[in-house]
Biotite code that builds the C-alpha atoms (Angstrom):
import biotite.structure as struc

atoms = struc.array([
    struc.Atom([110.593, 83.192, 122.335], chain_id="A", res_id=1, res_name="UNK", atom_name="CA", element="C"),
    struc.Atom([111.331, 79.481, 123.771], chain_id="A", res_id=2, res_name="UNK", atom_name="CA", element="C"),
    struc.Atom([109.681, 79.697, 128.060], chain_id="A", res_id=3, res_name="UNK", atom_name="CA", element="C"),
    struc.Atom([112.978, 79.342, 130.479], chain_id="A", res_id=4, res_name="UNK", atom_name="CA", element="C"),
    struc.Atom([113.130, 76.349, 132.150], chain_id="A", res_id=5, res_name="UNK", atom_name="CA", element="C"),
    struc.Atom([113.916, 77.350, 135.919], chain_id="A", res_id=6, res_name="UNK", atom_name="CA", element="C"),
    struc.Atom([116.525, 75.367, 137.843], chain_id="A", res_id=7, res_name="UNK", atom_name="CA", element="C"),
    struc.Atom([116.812, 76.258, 141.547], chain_id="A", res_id=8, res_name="UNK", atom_name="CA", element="C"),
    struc.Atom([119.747, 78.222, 142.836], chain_id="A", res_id=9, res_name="UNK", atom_name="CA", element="C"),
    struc.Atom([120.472, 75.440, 145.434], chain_id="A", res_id=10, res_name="UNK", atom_name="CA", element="C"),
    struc.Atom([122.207, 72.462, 143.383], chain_id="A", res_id=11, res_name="UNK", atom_name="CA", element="C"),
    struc.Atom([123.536, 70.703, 146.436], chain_id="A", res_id=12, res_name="UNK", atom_name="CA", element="C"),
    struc.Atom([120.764, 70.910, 149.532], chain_id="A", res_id=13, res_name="UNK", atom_name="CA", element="C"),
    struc.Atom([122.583, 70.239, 152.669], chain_id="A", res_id=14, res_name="UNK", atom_name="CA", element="C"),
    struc.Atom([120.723, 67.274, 154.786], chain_id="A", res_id=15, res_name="UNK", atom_name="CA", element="C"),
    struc.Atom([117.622, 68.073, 157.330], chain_id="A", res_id=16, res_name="UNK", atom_name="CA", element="C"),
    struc.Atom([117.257, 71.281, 155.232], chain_id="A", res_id=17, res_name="UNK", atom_name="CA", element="C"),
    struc.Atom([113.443, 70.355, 155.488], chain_id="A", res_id=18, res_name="UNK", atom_name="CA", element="C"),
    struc.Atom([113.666, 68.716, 158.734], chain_id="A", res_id=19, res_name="UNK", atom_name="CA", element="C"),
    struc.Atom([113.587, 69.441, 162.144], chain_id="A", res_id=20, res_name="UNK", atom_name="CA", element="C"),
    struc.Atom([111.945, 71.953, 164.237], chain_id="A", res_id=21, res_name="UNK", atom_name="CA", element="C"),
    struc.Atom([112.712, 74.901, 161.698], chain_id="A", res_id=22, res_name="UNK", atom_name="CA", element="C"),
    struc.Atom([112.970, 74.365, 158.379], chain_id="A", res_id=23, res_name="UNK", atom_name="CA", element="C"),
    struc.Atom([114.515, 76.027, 154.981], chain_id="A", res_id=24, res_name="UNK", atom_name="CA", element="C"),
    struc.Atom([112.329, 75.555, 151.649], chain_id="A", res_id=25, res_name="UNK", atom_name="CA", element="C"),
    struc.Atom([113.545, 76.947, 148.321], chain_id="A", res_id=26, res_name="UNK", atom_name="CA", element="C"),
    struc.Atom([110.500, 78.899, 147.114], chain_id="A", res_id=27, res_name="UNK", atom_name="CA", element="C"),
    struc.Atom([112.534, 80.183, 144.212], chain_id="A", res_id=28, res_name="UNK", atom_name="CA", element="C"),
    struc.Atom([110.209, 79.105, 141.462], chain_id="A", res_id=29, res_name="UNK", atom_name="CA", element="C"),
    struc.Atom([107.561, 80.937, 142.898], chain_id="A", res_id=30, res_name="UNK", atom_name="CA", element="C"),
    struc.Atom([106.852, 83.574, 140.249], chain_id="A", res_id=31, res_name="UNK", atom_name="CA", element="C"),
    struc.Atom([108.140, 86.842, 140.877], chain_id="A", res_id=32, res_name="UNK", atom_name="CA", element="C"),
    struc.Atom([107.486, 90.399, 139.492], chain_id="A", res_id=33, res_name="UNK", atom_name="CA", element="C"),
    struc.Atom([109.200, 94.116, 140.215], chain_id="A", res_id=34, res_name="UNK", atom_name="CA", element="C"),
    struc.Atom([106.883, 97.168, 140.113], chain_id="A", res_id=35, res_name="UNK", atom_name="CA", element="C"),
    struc.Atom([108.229, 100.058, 139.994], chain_id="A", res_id=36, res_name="UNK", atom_name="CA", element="C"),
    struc.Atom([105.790, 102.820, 140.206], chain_id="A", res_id=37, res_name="UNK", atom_name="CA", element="C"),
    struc.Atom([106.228, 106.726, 141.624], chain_id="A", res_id=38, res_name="UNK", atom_name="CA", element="C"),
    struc.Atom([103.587, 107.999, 144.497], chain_id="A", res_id=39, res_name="UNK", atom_name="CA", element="C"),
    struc.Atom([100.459, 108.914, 142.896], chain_id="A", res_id=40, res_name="UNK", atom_name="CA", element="C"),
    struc.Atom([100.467, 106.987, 139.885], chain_id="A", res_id=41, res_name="UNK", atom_name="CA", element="C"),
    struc.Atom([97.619, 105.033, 139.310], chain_id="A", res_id=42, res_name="UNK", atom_name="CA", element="C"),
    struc.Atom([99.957, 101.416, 139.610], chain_id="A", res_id=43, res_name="UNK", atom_name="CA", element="C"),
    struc.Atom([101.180, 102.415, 143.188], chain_id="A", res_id=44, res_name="UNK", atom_name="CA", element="C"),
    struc.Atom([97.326, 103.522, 144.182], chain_id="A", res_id=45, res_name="UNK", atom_name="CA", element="C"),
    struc.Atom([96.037, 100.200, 143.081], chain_id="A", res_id=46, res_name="UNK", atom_name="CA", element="C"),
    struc.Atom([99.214, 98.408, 144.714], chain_id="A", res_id=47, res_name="UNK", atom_name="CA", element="C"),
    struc.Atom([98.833, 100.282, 147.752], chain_id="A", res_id=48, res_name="UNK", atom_name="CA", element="C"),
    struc.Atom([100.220, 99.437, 150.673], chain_id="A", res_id=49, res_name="UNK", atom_name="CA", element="C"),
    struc.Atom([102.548, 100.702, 153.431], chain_id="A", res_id=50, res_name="UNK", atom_name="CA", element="C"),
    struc.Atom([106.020, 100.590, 152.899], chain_id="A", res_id=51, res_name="UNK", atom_name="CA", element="C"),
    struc.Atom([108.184, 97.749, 154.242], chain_id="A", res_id=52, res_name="UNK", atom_name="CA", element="C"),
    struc.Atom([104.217, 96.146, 154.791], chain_id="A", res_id=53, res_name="UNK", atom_name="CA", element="C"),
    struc.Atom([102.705, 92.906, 152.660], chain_id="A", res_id=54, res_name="UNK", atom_name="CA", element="C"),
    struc.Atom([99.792, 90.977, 152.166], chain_id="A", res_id=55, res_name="UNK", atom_name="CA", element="C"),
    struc.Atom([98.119, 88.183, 150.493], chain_id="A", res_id=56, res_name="UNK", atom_name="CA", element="C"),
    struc.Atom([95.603, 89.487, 148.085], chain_id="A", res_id=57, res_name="UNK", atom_name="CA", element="C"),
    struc.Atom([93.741, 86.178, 146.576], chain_id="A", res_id=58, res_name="UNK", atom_name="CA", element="C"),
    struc.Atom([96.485, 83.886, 144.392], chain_id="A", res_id=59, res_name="UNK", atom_name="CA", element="C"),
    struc.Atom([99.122, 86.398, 144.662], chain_id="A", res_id=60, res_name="UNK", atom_name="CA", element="C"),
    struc.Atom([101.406, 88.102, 147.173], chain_id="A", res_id=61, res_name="UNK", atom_name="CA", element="C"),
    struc.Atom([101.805, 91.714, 147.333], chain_id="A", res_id=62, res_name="UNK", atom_name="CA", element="C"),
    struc.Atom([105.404, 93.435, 149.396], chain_id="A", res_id=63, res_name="UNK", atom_name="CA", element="C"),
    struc.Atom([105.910, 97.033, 149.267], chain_id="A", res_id=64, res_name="UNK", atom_name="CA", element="C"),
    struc.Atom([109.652, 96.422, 149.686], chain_id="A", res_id=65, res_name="UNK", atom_name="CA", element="C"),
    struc.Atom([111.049, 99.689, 148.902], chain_id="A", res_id=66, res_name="UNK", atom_name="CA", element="C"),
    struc.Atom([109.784, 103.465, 148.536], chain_id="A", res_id=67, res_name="UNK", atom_name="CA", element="C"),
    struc.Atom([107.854, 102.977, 144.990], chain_id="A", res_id=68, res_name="UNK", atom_name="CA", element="C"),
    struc.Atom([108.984, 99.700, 144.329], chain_id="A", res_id=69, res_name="UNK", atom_name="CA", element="C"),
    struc.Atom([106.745, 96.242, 145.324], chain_id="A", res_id=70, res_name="UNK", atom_name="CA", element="C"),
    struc.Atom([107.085, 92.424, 144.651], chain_id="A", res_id=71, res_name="UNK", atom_name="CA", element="C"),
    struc.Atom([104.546, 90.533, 143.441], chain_id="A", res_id=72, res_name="UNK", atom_name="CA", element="C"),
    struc.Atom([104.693, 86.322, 143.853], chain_id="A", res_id=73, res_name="UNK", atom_name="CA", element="C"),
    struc.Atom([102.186, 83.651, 143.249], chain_id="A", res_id=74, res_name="UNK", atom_name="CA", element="C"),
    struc.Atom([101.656, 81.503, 140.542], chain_id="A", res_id=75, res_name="UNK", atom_name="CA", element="C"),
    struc.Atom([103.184, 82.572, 136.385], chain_id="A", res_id=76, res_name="UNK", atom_name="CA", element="C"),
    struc.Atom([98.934, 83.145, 135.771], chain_id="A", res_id=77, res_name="UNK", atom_name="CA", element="C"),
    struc.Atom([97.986, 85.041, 139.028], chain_id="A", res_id=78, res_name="UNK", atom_name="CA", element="C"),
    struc.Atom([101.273, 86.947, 138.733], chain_id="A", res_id=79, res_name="UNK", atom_name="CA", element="C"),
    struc.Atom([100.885, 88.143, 134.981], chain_id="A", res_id=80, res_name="UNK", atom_name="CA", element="C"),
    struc.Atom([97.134, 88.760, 135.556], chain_id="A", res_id=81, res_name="UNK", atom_name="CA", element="C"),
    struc.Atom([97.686, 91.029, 138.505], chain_id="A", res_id=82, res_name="UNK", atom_name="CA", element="C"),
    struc.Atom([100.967, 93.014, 136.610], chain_id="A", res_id=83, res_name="UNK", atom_name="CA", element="C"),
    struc.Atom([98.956, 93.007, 133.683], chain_id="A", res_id=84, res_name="UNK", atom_name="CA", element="C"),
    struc.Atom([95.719, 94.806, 135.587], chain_id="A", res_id=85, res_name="UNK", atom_name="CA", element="C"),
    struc.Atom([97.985, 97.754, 136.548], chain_id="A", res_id=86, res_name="UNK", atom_name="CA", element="C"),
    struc.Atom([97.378, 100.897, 134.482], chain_id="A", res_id=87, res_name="UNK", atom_name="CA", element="C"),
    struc.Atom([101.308, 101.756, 134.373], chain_id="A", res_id=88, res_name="UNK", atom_name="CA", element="C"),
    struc.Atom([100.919, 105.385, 132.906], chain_id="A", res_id=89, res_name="UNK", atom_name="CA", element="C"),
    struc.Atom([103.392, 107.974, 134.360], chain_id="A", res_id=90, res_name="UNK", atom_name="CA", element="C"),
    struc.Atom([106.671, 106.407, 135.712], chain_id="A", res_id=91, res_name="UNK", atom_name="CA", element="C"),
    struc.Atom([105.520, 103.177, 135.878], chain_id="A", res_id=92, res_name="UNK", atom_name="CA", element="C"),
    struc.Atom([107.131, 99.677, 134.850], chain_id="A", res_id=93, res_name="UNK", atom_name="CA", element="C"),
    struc.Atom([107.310, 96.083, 135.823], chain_id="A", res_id=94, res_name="UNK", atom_name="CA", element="C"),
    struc.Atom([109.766, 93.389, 135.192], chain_id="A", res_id=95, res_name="UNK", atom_name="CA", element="C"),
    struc.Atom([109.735, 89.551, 135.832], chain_id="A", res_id=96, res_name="UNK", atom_name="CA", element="C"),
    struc.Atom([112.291, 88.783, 138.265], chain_id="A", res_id=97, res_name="UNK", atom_name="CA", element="C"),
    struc.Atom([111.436, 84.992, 138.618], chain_id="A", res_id=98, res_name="UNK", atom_name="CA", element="C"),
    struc.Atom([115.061, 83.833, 137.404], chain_id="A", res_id=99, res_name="UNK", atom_name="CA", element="C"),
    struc.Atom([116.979, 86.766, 138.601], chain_id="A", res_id=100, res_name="UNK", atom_name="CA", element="C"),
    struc.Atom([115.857, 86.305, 142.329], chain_id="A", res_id=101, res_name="UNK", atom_name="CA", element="C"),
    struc.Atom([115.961, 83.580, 144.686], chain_id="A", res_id=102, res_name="UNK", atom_name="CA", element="C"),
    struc.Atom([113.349, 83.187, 147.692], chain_id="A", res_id=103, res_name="UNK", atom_name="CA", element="C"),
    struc.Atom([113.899, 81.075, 150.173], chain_id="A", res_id=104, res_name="UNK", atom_name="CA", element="C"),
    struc.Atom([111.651, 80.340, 153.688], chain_id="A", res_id=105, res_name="UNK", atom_name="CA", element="C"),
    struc.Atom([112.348, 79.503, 157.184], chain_id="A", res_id=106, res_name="UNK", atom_name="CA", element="C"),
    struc.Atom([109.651, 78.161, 159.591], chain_id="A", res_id=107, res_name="UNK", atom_name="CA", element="C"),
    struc.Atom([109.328, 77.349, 163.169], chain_id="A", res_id=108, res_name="UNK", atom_name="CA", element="C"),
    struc.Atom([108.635, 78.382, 166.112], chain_id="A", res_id=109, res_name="UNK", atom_name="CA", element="C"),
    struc.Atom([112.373, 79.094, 166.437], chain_id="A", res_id=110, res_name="UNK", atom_name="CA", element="C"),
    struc.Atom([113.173, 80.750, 163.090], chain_id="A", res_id=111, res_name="UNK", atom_name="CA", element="C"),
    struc.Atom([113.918, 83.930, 164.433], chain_id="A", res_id=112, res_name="UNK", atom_name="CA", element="C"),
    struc.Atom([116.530, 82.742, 166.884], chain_id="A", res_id=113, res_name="UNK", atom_name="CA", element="C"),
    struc.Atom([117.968, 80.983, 163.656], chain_id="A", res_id=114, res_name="UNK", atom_name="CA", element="C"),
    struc.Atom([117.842, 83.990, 161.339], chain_id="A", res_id=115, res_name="UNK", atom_name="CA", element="C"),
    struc.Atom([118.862, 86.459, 164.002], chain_id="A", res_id=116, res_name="UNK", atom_name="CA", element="C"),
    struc.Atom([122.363, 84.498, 164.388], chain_id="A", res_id=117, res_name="UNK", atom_name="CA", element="C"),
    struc.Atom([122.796, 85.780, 160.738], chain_id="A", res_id=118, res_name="UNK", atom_name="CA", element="C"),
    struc.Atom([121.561, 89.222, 160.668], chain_id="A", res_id=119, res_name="UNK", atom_name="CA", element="C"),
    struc.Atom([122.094, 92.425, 162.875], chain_id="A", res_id=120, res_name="UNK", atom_name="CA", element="C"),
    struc.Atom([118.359, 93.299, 162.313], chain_id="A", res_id=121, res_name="UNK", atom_name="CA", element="C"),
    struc.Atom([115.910, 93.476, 165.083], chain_id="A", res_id=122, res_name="UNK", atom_name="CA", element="C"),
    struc.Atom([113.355, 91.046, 164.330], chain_id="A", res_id=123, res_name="UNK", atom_name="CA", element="C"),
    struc.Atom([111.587, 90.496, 167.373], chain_id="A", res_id=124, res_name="UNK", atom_name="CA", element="C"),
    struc.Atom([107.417, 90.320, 167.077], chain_id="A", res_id=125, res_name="UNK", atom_name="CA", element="C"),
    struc.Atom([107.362, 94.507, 168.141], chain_id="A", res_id=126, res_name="UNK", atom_name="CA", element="C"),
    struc.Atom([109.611, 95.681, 165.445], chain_id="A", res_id=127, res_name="UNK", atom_name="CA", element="C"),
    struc.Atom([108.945, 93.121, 162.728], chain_id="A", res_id=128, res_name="UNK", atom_name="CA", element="C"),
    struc.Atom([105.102, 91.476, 163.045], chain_id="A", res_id=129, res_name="UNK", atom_name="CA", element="C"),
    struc.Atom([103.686, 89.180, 160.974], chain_id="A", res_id=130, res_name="UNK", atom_name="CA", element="C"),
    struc.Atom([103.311, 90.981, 157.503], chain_id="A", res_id=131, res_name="UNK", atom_name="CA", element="C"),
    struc.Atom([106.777, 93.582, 158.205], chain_id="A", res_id=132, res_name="UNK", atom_name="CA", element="C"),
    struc.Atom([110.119, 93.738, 156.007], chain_id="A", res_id=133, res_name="UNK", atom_name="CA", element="C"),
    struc.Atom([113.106, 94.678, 156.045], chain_id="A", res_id=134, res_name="UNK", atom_name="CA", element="C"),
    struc.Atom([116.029, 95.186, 153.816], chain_id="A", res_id=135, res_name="UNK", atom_name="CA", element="C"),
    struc.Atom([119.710, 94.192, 155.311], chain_id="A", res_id=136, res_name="UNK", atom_name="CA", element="C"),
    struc.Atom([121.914, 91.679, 155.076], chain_id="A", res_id=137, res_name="UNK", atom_name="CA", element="C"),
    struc.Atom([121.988, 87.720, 155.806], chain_id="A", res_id=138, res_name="UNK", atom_name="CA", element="C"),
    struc.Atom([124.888, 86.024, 156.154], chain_id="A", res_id=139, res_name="UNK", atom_name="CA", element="C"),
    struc.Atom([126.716, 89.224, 154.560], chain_id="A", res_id=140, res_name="UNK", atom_name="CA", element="C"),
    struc.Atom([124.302, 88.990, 151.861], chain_id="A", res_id=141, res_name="UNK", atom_name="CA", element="C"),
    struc.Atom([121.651, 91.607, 150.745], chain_id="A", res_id=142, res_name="UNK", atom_name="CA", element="C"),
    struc.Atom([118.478, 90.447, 151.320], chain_id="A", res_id=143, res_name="UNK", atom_name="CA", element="C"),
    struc.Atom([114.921, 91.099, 151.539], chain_id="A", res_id=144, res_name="UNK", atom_name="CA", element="C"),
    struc.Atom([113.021, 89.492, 154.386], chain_id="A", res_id=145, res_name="UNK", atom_name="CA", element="C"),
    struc.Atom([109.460, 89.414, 154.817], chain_id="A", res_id=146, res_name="UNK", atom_name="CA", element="C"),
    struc.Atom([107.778, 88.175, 158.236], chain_id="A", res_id=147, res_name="UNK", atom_name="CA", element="C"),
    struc.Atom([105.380, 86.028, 156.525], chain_id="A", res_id=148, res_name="UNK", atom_name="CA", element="C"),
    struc.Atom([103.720, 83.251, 159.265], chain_id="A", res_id=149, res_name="UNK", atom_name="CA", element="C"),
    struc.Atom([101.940, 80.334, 157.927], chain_id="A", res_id=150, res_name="UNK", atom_name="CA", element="C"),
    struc.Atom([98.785, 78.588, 159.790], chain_id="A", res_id=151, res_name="UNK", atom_name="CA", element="C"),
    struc.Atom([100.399, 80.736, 162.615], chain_id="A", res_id=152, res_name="UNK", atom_name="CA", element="C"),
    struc.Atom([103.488, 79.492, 162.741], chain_id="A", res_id=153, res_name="UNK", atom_name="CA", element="C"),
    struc.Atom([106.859, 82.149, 162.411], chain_id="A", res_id=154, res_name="UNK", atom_name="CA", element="C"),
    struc.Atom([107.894, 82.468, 158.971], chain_id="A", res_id=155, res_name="UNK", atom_name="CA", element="C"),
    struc.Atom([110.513, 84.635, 157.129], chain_id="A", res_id=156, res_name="UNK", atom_name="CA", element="C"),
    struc.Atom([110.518, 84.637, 153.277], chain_id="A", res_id=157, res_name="UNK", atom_name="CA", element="C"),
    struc.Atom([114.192, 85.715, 151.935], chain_id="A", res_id=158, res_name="UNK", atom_name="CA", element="C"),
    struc.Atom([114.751, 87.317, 149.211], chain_id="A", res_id=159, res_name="UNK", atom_name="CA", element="C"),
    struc.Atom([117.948, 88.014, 147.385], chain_id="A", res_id=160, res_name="UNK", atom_name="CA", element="C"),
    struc.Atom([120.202, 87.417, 143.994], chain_id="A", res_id=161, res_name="UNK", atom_name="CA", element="C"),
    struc.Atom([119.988, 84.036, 142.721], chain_id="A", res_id=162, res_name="UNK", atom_name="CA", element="C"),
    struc.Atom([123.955, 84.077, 142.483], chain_id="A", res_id=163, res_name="UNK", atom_name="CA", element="C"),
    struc.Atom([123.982, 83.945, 146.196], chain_id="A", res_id=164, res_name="UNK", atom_name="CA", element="C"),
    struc.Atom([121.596, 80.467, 146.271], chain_id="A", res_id=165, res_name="UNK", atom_name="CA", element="C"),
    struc.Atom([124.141, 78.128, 147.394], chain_id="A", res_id=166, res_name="UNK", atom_name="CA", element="C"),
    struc.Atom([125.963, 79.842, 150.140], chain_id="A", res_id=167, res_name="UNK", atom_name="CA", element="C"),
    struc.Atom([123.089, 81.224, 151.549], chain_id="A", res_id=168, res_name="UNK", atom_name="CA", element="C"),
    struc.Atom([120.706, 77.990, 151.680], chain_id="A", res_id=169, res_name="UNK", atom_name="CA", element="C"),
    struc.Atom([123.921, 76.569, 153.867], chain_id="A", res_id=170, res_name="UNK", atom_name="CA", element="C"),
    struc.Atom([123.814, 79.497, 155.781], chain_id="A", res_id=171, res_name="UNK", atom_name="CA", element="C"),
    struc.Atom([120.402, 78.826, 156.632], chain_id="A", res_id=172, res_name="UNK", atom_name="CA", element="C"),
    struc.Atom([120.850, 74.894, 157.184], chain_id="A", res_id=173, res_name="UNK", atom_name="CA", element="C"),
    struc.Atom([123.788, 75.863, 159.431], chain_id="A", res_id=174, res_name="UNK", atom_name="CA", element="C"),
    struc.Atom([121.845, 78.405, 161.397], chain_id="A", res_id=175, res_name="UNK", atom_name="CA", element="C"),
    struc.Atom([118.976, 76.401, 162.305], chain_id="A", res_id=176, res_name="UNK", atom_name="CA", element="C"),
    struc.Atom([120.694, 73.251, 163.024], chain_id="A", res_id=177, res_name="UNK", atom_name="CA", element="C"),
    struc.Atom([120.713, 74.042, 166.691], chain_id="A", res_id=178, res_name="UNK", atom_name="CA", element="C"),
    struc.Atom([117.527, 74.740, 167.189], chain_id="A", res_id=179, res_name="UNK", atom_name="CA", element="C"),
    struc.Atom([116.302, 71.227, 165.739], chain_id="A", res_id=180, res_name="UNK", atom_name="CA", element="C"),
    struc.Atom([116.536, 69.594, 169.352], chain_id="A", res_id=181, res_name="UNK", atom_name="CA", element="C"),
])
C-alpha cells in the first residue's frame, strides 16, 4: 500500500500564530500511535507509567492518557520501533493515529493564562506540573492536554480529532493574542 501523504489540519494559519510571547505550533505530523493494553499485560508493564503522567523516553514520547490506553509520538522510525518492541499478548493492540489526530502546542511563559480562557480545567503548576494530563474540553472541543515544558519554558501539547484543526488553531491564536504585549 501507497505511504499517506499528511497535510496539516490547519489550511488557513491565522497571523502571529508563531509570534509573540506565546505561541501555537501545529505538531500534527509528529507521528502518533494508540496502545491499548489491560493492567498486567506485558505491553502496559513495559509502557508503564502513571495514569494521566508522561515522559520522554529517548526519540519518542510516552502519555498514559487514559486507564490502559497511552500515546506514543516521535519520529515514523522511533514510533514503529518502540510499538513494534511491545509484546502485545493478552488484550493488547496498537493503532497509528498520525492522520486521525491533530497535536497542536502552546508556549510561553503565559500559555496557561491563554489556555485557561478556553478550558474549565485547573491547570495551575499544583494540579497539572510539568509532565500531567488531562482530558476535557478546549474551546468546546475534546481534547487531550499534556503539560509538556520545553528548555523550561510552559508548554501544553493538545491533542484532539483532526476534524476540529481549523477552529481550534483560531481558538488558540485568539486566546493568546492578549498576552503577546
Amino acid at each position: 500500500m501507497a505511504e499517506l501523504t499528511f497535510e496539516s489540519p490547519v489550511t488557513n494559519a491565522p497571523k502571529g500564530a508563531g509570534q509573540g510571547a506565546v505561541t501555537v505550533g501545529d505538531e500534527s505530523s509528529t507521528h502518533k500511535a494508540s496502545v491499548r493494553a489491560a493492567d498486567g499485560t506485558a505491553a502496559a508493564t513495559a509502557l508503564g507509567l502513571s495514569f494521566a503522567s508522561s515522559e520522554h523516553r529517548g526519540e519518542v514520547f510516552v502519555a498514559h492518557t487514559r486507564p490502559e490506553e497511552w500515546m506514543i509520538f516521535g519520529s515514523a522510525d522511533a514510533v514503529a520501533s518502540t510499538v513494534d518492541g511491545l509484546d502485545l499478548a493478552g488484550y493488547a493492540s496498537t493503532v497509528d493515529i498520525t492522520h486521525s489526530r491533530l497535536m497542536f502546542r502552546l508556549t510561553g511563559a503565559n500559555a496557561a493564562n491563554a489556555l485557561g480562557k478556553l478550558m474549565s480545567a485547573d491547570i495551575t503548576d499544583s494540579m497539572m506540573p510539568d509532565g500531567a494530563i488531562v482530558g476535557g474540553t478546549v474551546a468546546s472541543v475534546g481534547c487531550d492536554v499534556i503539560r509538556d515544558d520545553v528548555d523550561g519554558v510552559r508548554s501544553y501539547r493538545i491533542i484532539c480529532d483532526r476534524s476540529f484543526g481549523q477552529y481550534l488553531f483560531e481558538s488558540l491564536v485568539d486566546a493568546k493574542a492578549e498576552f503577546d504585549n
